[in-house]
C-alpha positions in Angstrom: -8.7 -29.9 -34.4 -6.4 -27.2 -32.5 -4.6 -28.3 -29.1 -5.6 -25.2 -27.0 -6.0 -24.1 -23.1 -6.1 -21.1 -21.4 -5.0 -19.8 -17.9 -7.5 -19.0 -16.2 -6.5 -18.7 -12.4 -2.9 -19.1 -10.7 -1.9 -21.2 -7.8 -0.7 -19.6 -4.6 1.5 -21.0 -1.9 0.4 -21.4 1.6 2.5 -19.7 4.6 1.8 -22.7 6.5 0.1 -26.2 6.2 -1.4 -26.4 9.3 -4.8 -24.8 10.3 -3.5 -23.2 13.5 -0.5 -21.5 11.6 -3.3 -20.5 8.9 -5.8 -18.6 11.2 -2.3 -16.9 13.0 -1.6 -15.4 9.9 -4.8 -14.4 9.5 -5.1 -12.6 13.2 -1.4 -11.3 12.4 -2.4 -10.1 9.3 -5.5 -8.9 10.3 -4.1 -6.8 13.2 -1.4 -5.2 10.8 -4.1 -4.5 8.5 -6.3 -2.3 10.5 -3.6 -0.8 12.5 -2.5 0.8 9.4 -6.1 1.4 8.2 -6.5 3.7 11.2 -3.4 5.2 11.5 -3.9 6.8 7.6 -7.5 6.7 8.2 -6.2 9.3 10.9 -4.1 11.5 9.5 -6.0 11.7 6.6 -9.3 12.7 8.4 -7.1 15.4 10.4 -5.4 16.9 7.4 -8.8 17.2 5.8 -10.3 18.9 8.9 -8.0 21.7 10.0 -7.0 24.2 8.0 -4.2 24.9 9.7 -2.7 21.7 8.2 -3.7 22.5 4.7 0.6 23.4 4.0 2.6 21.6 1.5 3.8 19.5 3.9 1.1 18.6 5.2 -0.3 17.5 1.1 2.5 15.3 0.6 1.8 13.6 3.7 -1.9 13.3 3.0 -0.2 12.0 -0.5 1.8 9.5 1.1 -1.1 8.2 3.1 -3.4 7.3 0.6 -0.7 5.4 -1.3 0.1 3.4 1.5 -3.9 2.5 1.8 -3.4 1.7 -1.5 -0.2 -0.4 -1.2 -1.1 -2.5 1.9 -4.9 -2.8 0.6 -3.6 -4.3 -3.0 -2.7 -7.8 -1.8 -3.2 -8.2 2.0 -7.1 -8.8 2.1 -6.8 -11.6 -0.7 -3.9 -13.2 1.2 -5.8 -12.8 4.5 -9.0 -14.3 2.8 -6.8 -17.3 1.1 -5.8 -18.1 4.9 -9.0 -18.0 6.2 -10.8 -19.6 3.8 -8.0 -22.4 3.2 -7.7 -21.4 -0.6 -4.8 -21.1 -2.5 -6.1 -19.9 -6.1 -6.3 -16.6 -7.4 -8.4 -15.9 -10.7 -6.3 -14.5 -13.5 -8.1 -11.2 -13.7 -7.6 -11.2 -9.8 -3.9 -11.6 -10.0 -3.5 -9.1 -13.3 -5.3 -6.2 -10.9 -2.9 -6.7 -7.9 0.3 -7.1 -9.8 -0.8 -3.6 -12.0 -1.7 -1.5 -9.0 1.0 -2.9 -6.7 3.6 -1.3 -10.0 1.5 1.4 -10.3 1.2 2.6 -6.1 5.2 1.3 -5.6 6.6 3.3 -8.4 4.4 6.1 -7.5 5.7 6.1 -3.6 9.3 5.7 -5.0 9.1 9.0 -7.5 6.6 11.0 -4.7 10.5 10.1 -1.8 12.5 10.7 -5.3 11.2 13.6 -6.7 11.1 15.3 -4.0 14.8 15.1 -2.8 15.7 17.8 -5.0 13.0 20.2 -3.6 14.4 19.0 0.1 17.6 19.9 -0.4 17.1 22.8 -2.0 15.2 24.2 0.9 18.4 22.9 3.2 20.3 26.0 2.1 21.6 28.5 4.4 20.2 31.1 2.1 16.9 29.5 2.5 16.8 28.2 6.2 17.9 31.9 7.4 17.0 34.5 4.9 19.0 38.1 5.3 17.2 40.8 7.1 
């Protein structure tokens, strides 16, 4: 007979102990979470719907948008949920998902403001910003 166990969900800890302090992080949160909803809900839905937007500016902001949804909608809702709902496990599966996309979206924001350094200053120069003629 084999000694064997597997893990099959992960312990979280609690902002607070108290049920108040529990529900005000869930109203914080909560606030947070929809402000930013709208705001790139927003500028998403205008960049789609003028044309006049539809620069390469105006992409990399759309860009930028949808990988902040993606950022802030990775681990927030489970954390709100966990308050609400006094819980404090997460199911391995669960926890694999958020710790993969939350890599994946943050090192996709950090080479969309990297990469894109070069292009910026490149289009800084004179020769660019005030072309002869």
């Amino acid at each position: 007979m084999s000694n064997s166990s597997s893990i099959t969900q992960f312990l979280l800890l609690a902002f607070a102990d108290t049920r108040e302090l529990q529900l005000l992080h869930f109203w914080l949160f909560l606030g947070i979470y929809l402000a930013a909803l709208l705001g790139n809900g927003l500028i998403i839905t205008a960049i789609a719907c003028d044309h006049h937007l539809h620069t390469p500016m105006y992409f990399f902001l759309l860009n930028l948008s949808i990988l902040d949804l993606g950022s802030i909608s990775t681990t927030l809702p489970k954390a709100m949920a966990s308050s609400l709902w006094d819980t404090r496990d997460i199911s391995y599966p669960g926890c694999a998902a958020q710790v993969f996309l939350s890599a994946f979206l943050v090192g996709a924001e950090f080479s969309h403001h990297h990469g894109l350094r070069p292009l910026h200053c490149h289009l800084q120069t004179p020769a660019l910003r005030d072309p002869p003629g």
